[in-house]
C-alpha positions in Angstrom: -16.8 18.7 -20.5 -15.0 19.3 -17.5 -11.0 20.3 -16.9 -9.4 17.4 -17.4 -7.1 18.3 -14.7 -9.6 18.5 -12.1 -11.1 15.0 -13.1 -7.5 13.8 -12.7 -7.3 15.6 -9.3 -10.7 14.1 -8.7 -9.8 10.1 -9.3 -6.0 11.1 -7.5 -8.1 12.3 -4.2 -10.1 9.0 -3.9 -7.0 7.2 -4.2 -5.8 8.1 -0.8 -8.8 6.6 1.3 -9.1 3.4 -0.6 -5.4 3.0 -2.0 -4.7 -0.2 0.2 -3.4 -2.9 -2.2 -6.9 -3.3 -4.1 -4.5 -1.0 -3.6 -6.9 1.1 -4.6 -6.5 1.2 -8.0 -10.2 0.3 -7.3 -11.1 4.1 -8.0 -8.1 6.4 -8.9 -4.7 6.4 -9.1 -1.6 8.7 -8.6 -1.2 8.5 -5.1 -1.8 4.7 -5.1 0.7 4.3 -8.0 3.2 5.9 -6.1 2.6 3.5 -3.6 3.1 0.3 -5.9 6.1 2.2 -6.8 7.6 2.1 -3.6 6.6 -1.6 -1.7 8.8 -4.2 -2.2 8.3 -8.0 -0.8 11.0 -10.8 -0.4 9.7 -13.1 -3.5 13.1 -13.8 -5.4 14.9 -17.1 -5.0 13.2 -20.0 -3.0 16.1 -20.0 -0.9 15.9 -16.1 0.0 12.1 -16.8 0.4 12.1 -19.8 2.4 14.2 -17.9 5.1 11.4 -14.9 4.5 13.7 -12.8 2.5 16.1 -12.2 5.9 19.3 -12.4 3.8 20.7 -8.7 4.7 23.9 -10.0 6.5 24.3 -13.4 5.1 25.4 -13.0 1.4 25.8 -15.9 -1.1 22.4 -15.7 -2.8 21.6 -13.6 -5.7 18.5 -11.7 -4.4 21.0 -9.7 -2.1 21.6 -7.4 -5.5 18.6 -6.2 -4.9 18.7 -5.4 -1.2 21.7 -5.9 0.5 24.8 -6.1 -2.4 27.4 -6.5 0.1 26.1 -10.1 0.1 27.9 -10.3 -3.9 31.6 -10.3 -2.2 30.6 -13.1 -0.5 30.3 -15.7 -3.2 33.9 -17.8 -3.5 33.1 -18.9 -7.2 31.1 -18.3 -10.3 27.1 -19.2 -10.8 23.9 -19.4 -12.9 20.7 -19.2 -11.4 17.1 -18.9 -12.2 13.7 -19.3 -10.7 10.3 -20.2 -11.9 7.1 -19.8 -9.2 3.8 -21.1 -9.5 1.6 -17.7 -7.7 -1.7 -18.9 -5.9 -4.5 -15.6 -5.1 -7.9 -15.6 -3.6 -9.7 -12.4 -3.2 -12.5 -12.2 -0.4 -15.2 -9.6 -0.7 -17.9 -8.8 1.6 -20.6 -7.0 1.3 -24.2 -6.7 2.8 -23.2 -9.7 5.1 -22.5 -11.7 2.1 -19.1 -13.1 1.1 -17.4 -13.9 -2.2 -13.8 -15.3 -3.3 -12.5 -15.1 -6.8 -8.9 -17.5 -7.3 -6.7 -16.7 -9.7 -3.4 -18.9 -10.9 -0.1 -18.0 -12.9 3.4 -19.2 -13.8 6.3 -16.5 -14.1 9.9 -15.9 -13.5 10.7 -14.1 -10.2 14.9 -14.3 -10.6 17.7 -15.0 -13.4 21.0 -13.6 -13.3 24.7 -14.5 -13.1 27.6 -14.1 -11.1 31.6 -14.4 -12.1 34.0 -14.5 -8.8 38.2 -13.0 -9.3 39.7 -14.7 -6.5 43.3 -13.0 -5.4 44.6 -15.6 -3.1 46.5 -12.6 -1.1 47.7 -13.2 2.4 45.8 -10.1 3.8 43.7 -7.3 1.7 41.3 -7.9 -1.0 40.4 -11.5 -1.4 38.2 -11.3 -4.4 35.7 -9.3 -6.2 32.3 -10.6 -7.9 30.6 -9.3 -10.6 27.2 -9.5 -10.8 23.7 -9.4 -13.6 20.6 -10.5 -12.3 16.4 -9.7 -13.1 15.0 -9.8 -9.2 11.2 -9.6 -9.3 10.5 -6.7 -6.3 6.8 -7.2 -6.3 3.4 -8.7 -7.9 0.0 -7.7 -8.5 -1.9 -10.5 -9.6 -6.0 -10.5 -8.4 -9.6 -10.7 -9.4 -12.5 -10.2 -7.4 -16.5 -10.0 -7.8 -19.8 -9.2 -5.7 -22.9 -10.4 -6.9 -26.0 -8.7 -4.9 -29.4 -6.7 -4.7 -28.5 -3.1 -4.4 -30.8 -0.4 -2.7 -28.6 2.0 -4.7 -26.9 2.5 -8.3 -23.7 3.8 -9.4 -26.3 6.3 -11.9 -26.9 8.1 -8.6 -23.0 9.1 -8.6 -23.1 9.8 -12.2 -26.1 12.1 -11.4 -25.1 13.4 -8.3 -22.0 15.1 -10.4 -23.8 15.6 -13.2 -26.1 18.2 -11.5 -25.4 22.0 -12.4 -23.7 21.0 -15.6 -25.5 21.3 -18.9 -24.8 18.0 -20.7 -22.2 19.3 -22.7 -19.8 20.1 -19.4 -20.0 16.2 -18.2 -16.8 14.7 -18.3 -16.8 11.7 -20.9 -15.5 9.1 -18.9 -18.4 9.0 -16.4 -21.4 10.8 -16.2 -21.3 12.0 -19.4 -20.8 8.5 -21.3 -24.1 7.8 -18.9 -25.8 10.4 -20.4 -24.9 9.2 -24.1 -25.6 6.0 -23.5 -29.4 7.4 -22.1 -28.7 5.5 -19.1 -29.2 9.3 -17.0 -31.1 12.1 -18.4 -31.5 15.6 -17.8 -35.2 16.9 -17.1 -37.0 18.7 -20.2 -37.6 21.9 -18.3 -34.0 22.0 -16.5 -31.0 20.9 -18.4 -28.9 20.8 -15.3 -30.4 18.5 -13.2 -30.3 15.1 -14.0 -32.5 11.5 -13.2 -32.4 7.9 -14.0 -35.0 5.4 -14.1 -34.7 4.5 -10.5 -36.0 7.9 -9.4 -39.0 6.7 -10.4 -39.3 3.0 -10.4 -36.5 2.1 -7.2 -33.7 -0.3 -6.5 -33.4 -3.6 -5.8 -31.8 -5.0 -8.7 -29.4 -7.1 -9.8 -25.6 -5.6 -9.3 -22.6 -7.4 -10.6 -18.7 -6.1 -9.7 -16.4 -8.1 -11.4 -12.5 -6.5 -11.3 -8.9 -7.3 -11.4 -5.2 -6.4 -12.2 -2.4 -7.5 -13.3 1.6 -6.5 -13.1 4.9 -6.5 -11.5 7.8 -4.7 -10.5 10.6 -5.7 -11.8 14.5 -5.0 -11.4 17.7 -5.6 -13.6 21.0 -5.4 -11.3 24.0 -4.6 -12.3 26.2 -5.2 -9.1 30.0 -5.1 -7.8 31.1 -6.9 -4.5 34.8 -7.0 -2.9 35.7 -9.3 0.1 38.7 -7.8 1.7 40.4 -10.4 4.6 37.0 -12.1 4.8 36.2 -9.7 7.3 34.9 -7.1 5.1 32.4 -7.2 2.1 31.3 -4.4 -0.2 28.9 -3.6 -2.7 27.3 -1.9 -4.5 24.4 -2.0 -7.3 23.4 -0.2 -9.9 19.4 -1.1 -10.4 17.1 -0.5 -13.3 13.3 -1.0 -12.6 10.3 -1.6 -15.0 6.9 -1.8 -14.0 3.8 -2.3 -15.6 0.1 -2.4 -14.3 -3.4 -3.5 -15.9 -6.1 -2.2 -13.6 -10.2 -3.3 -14.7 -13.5 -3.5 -13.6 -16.4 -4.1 -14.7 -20.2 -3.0 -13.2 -23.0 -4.5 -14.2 -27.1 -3.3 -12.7 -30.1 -6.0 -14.1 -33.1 -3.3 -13.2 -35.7 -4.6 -15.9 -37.8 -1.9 -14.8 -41.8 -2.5 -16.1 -44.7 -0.6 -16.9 -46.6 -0.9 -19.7 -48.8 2.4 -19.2 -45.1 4.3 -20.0 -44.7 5.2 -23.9 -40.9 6.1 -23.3 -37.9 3.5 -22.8 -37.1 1.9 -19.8 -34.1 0.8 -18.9 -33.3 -3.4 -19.2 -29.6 -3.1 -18.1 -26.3 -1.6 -18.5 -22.4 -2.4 -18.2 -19.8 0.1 -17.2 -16.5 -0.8 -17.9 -13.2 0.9 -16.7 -9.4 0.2 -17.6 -5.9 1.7 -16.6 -2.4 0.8 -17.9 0.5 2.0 -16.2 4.1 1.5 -17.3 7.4 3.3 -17.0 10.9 2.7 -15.5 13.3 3.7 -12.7 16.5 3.9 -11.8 18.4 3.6 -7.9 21.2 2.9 -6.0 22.4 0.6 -3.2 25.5 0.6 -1.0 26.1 -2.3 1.5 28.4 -3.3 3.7 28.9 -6.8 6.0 31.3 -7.4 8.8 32.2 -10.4 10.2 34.1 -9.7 13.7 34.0 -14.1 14.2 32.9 -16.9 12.2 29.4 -17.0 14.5 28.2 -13.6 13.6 27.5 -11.5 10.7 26.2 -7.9 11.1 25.0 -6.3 7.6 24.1 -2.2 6.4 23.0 -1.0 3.6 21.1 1.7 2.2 18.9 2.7 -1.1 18.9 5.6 -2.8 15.0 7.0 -4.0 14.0 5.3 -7.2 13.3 7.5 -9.8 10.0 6.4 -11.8 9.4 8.0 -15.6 5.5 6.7 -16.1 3.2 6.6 -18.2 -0.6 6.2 -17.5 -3.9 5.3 -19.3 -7.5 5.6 -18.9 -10.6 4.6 -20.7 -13.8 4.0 -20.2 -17.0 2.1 -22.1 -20.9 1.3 -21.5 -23.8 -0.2 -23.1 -27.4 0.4 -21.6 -30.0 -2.2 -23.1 -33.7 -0.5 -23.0 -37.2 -2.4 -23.7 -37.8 -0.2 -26.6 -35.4 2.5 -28.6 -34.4 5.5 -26.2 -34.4 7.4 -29.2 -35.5 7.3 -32.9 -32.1 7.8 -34.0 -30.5 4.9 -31.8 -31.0 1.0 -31.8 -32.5 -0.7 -28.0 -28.9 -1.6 -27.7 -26.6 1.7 -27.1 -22.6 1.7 -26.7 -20.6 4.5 -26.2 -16.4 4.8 -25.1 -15.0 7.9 -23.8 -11.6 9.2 -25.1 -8.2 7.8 -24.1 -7.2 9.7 -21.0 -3.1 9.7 -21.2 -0.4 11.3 -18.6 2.9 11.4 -18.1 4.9 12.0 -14.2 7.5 11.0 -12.4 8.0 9.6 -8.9 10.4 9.9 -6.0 9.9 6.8 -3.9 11.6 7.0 -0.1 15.1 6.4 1.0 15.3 2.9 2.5 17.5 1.9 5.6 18.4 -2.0 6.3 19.9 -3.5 9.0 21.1 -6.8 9.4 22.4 -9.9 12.0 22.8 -13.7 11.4 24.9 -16.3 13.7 26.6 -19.2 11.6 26.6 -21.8 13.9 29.4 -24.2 11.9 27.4 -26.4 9.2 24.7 -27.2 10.9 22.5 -24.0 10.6 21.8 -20.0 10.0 19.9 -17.4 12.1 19.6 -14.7 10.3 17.1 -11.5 11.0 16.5 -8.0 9.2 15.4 -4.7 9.9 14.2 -2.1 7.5 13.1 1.5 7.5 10.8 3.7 5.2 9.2 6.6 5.3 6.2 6.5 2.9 5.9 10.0 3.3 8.7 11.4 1.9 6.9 9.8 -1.5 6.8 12.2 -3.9 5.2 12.7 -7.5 7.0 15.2 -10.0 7.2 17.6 -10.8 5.7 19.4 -7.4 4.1 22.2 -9.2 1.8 20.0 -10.7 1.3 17.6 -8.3 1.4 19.4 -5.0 -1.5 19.1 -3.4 -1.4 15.1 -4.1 2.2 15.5 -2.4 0.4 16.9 0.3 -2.6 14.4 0.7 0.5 11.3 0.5 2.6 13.1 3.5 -0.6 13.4 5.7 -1.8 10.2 5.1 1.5 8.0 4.4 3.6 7.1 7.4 7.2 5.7 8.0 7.0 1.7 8.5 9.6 -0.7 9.8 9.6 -4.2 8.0 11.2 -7.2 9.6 11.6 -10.0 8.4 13.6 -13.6 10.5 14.5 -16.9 8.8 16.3 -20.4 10.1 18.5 -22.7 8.2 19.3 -26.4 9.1 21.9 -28.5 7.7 21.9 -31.9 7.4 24.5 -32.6 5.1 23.9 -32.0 1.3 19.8 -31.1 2.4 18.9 -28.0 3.9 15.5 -26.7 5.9 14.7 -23.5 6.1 11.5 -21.4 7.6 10.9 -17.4 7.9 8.6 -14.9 8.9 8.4 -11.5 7.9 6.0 -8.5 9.2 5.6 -5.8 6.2 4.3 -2.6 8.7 1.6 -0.3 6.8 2.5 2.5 4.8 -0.8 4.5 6.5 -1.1 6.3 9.7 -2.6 3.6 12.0 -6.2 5.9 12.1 -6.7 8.9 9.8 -9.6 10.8 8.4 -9.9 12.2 4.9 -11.6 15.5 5.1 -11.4 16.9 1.9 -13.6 14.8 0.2 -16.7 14.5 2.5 -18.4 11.7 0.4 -15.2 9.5 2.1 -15.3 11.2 5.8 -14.6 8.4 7.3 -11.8 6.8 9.6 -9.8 3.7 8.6 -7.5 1.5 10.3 -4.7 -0.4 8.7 -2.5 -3.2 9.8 0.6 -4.9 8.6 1.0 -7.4 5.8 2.2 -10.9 7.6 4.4 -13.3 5.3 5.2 -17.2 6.6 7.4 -19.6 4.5 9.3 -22.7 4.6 11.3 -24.3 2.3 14.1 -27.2 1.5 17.4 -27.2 -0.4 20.0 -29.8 -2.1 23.3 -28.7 -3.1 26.0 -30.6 -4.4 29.9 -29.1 -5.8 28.5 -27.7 -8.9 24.4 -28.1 -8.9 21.8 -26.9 -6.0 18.2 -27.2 -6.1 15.9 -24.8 -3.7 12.0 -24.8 -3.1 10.1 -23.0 -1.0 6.7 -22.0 -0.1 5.5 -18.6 1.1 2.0 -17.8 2.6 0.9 -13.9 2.6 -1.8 -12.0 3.9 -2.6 -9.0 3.3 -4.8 -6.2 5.3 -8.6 -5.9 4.6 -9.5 -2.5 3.1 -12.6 -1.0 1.7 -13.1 -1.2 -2.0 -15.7 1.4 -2.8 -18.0 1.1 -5.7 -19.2 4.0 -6.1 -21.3 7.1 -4.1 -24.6 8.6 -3.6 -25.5 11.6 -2.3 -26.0 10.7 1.1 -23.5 7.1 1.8 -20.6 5.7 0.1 -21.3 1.7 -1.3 -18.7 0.1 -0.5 -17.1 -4.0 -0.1 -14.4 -5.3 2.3 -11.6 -6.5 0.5 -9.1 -9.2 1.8 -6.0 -11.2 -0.2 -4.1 -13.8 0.6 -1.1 -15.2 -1.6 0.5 -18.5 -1.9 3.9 -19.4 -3.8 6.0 -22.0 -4.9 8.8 -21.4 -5.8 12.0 -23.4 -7.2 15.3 -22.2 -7.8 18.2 -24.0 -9.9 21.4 -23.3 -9.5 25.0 -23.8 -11.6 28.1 -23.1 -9.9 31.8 -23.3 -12.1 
């Protein structure tokens, strides 16, 4: 069997090319983790997202704990507020000039939390401070996807092509090797090193299935204090605790059905390969904010996060059955199943300082133009400890760039009903063109764009009830999802999501 460490290393150096929210998770992992880690998206209260989440210097809505806090000192009484969303995927997949789209569905909670207002009632100095608990949901992943094709290739000619030099007993047991026990690869009689399937001899085109998926958030519990000194100047600050967990699967499927009668050995019928990764863990941060309002028409807000830092936990195991015409083996059923071992880690992650921005004009009651900067340097990403993880910390600062995400949003008034639209431009966390050289199978250059976000939304509010819903369109960039290798090409789909929510908020004020 090999080092586990280098089949770690192995799976973390794939991550990088094809770690684009399939994210990859479609083939390894660390590098790509740190990346969910560290990418947050405006999808809190339907108010905050019908505006596109540009709430930086505007205050008065709970989602500010978790990005601007400042925004706390500006609430003049108490409140409860929660909010249910109905989440809307479809995942596109092309491949050989054939297209696919899987749709997926859910129900969850992206906010809850509560705020109690002191008010002073001083002439001049501090006006009031607001405490503040709320859950903020920072971001989803929610998607399944499928291909359904003839292959010229199989994923056994990447279980061969690293199973070749190794005697049987050196394959690793989540790939190759659970290939091997399953029969579904052999090794030649006369050279127990070298390795073949039944499509050496027999060829491809056969029925390959690619059915995948995960599931998961990223979650954050605020803790939060806000003053308002001569309604001029608002503080705050938040203490926030993150918890994220993530179900990665997939599942392969080849229908060869491979036939010759003049052959007195087994041929392979079919076979499944199945793959599954759990991550979990939690974090901690800060955020300091600050708003000043000069006049009544403008607002300009600041504030800045501290690096979360993630304790994880990770998972992997693998399975496979390989059905055969007749018994591989007089010691095994037509039928064989095998699973590898449990494959568990433990790190830690550093995600990037973040930098915000903010301006909004309050043009009396009748509306709100608000926009928001914000800077991050994916690159300064970093898994812990270094010694362990240094050349992945090396592969995520050469191919992770800083980004700038901005984000704009409207308000109209018309008396106790409110309209509100947004747009926001999430810039990509890759270097616009980059190569990855050190693992030639993936020498190849890829080009990323931004993720785009559009929304609308309406609101009723009344002296002690208000009502928000909004909707919010996203796209995300296309990316390659690769399937597996052979010794000479890289199989591989085109992956593209979009994501659509509705989303209502309640709110109690006293």
């Amino acid at each position: 069997m090999k080092n586990e460490n280098l089949m770690i290393v192995k799976r973390f150096n794939i991550s990088i090319i094809i770690c684009a929210v399939w994210v990859s998770h479609t083939a390894a992992q660390f590098a790509s983790d740190a990346l969910l880690l560290s990418q947050n998206y405006s999808i809190s209260t339907a108010r905050s997202a019908g505006m596109s989440g540009a709430f930086g210097a505007l205050g008065g809505d709970i989602s500010v704990l978790s990005t601007n806090p400042a925004g706390l000192a500006v609430y003049r009484g108490s409140e409860f507020v929660f909010t249910p969303a109905l989440n809307f995927t479809n995942t596109s997949a092309l491949i050989d000039n054939s297209k696919f789209n899987e749709k997926n569905s859910g129900l969850n909670f992206h906010n809850i939390g509560y705020v109690y207002t002191w008010n002073y009632y001083n002439e001049k100095g501090l006006k009031s401070i607001s405490f503040g608990l709320a859950y903020n949901r920072l971001n989803e992943f929610k998607s399944d996807a499928y291909i359904d094709v003839r292959a010229g290739s199989s994923m056994l000619d990447e279980f061969i092509m690293y199973s070749d030099g190794f005697t049987p007993d050196q394959l690793d047991s989540w790939q190759e090797g659970l290939a091997y026990d399953c029969y579904a690869i052999n090794d030649f009689s006369d050279d127990n090193r070298r390795y073949y399937s039944d499509y050496d001899y027999y060829g491809y085109g056969q029925q390959m299935i690619r059915s995948a998926g995960y599931r998961g958030s990223l979650d954050e519990y605020d803790i939060s204090l806000g003053a308002n000194i001569n309604h001029q100047w608002f503080l705050g600050a938040t203490w926030g605790i993150q918890n994220t967990h993530y179900d990665e699967f997939y599942t392969h499927a080849e229908y060869p059905y491979f036939r010759d009668d003049s052959y007195s050995g087994a041929l392979l019928q079919s076979f499944s390969y199945n793959s599954q990764y759990w991550m979990n863990g939690w974090g901690m941060n800060g955020k300091f904010g600050v708003i000043y309002r000069p006049i009544n028409l403008l607002r300009f807000g600041l504030s800045v996060h501290t690096p979360t830092y993630h304790w994880m936990r990770c998972r992997w195991t693998t399975d496979m059955d390989a059905s055969f015409d007749r018994s591989p083996d007089q010691d095994v059923q037509k039928d064989v199943w095998g699973e590898s071992p449990i494959l568990e880690n433990r790190f830690r992650v550093s995600t990037p300082w973040r930098y915000q921005v903010s301006a909004a004009a309050v043009l009396g009651g009748l509306a709100l133009i608000s926009t928001e900067a914000e800077y991050v340097n994916y690159s300064a990403i970093n898994m812990l400890p270094n010694r362990d993880y240094q050349n992945i910390n090396h592969e995520i600062s050469g191919g992770f760039t800083n980004a700038l995400n901005v984000k704009a949003g409207v308000e109209f008034r018309l008396g106790p009903v409110s309209l509100r639209a947004g747009t926001a431009c999430y810039g990509t966390p890759y270097k616009n063109s980059y190569t990855i050289e050190d693992v030639p199978a993936f020498d190849q250059t890829v080009t990323n764009k931004a993720t785009w976000g559009y929304s609308g939304g309406i609101g009723f509010r009344s002296r002690s009830f208000y009502m928000d819903a909004a909707y919010s369109y996203m796209q995300y960039p296309k990316y390659y999802y690769d399937l597996y290798e052979t010794f000479d090409h890289v199989v591989s789909s085109v992956f593209q999501r979009t994501s659509n929510k509705v989303i209502f908020t309640f709110g109690f004020k006293f």
